[in-house]
C-alpha positions, 0 to 999 in steps of 0.5 A: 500500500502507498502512504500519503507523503506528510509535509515536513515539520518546517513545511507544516510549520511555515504553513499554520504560520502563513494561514494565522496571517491571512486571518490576521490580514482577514480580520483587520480588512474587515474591521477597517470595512466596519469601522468605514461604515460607522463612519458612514452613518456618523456623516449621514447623521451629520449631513441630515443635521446641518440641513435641518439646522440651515432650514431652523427659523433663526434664533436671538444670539443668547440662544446661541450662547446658552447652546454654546456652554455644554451643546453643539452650535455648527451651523445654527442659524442666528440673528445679530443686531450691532455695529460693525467696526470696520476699523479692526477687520481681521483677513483669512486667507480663503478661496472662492470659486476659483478665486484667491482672497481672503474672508472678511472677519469684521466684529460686530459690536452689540448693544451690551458692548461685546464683540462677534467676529463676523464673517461678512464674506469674500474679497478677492486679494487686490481688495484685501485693503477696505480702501478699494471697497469703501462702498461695502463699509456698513455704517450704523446698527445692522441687522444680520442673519448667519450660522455660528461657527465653532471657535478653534481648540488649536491649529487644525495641521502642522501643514497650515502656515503660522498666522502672520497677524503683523500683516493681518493675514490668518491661515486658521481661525485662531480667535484670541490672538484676532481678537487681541490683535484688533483690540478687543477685550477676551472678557467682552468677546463672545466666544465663536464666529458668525458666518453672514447670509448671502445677503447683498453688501452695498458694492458687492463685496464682500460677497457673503454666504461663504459657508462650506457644506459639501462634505465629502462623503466617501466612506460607502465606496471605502468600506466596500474596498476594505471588504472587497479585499477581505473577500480577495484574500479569503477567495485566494487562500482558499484556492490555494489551500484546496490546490495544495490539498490535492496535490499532497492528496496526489503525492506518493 
């Protein structure tokens, strides 16, 4: 009688080591599919909640405020009665539609004496000086409509560039040092921003309703890659493990 030929140890050895990590690889492919569908449902989530708070009536700013102490504000449409102090606008370098410029932040001074930084909108780079739009200069109490944005805990990536406020130019929104650098009091600031509506300004600039909202989406097609993969290794493996059965199945 012929007796199967048995893999030598080593061989049997490299084998269970070669199959621990396929599972290995298996499940941490399937977990980066699992973690990318959470993903998913978190953006859904979030995407559904900035529609429903865009749509919102808008509310008095001390809402706002009381939101601000323990909830989440991004993106809750607010009303804001002051005036602006042109004076002490602060520059964020920004593009819109293909443009390069920077956003207006101007603050808004309410009747009880604190300060909103505003973000009345976009100028292209040759108006950054409020010289050549004086038409756009507000003067007097106006009344605004915008969403409150969300202050800053610290710089978002060591690849955004330091603010260079000696030219009033800022690559993130650091609102201390604005406010500082515009001599504002931190005491009589209100902590977050206000992006303006895309009400007209008188001259057309600064063009306002810059607010982004279009957040990308793409965890669906990341999550089936990861499983996609999974699939192909377990597919593979497979094959090569029945390919190698019958082979040691067929050896004398």
């Amino acid at each position: 009688m012929v007796e199967k030929r048995k893999p030598a140890p080593r061989g049997r050895l490299r084998m269970v080591t070669g199959i621990a990590l396929v599972v290995i690889a298996f499940a941490i492919l399937v977990s980066l599919g699992t973690w990318q569908m959470q993903r998913l449902h978190w953006k859904e989530a979030l995407i559904a909640a900035i529609a429903e708070r865009r749509s919102a009536p808008p509310v008095p700013l001390e809402e706002i405020e009381a939101m601000a102490a323990g909830g989440d504000i991004d993106y809750r449409t607010v009303h804001l009665t002051g005036v602006y102090d042109h004076g002490k606008e602060r520059h964020f370098f920004a593009t819109h539609e293909g443009r390069t410029g920077y956003f207006v932040y101007t603050p808004l001074m309410l009747v009880d004496g604190r300060a909103v930084f505003v973000n009345r909108g976009f100028v292209p780079f040759e108006k950054k000086d409020p010289s050549t739009r004086p038409e756009g200069q507000v003067a007097g109490t106006v009344t605004i409509t915008g969403l409150a944005r969300p202050r800053l805990d610290g710089k978002p990536s060591s690849l955004v560039p330091d603010n260079d406020v000696g030219k009033n130019i800022f690559y993130w929104k650091d609102l201390d040092v604005m406010a500082r650098s515009a001599d504002i009091a931190a005491d009589t600031l209100v902590p977050f921003f206000v992006d303006a509506d895309a009400s007209q300004n008188p001259g057309g600039l600064p063009i306002g309703g810059v607010t982004q909202f279009d957040l990308p989406n793409n965890h669906l097609q990341y999550a089936l890659t990861w499983y996609g993969l999974a699939a192909t290794l377990a597919g593979v493996t497979g094959a090569f493990l029945y390919r190698r059965k019958r082979t040691d199945g067929s050896g004398a």
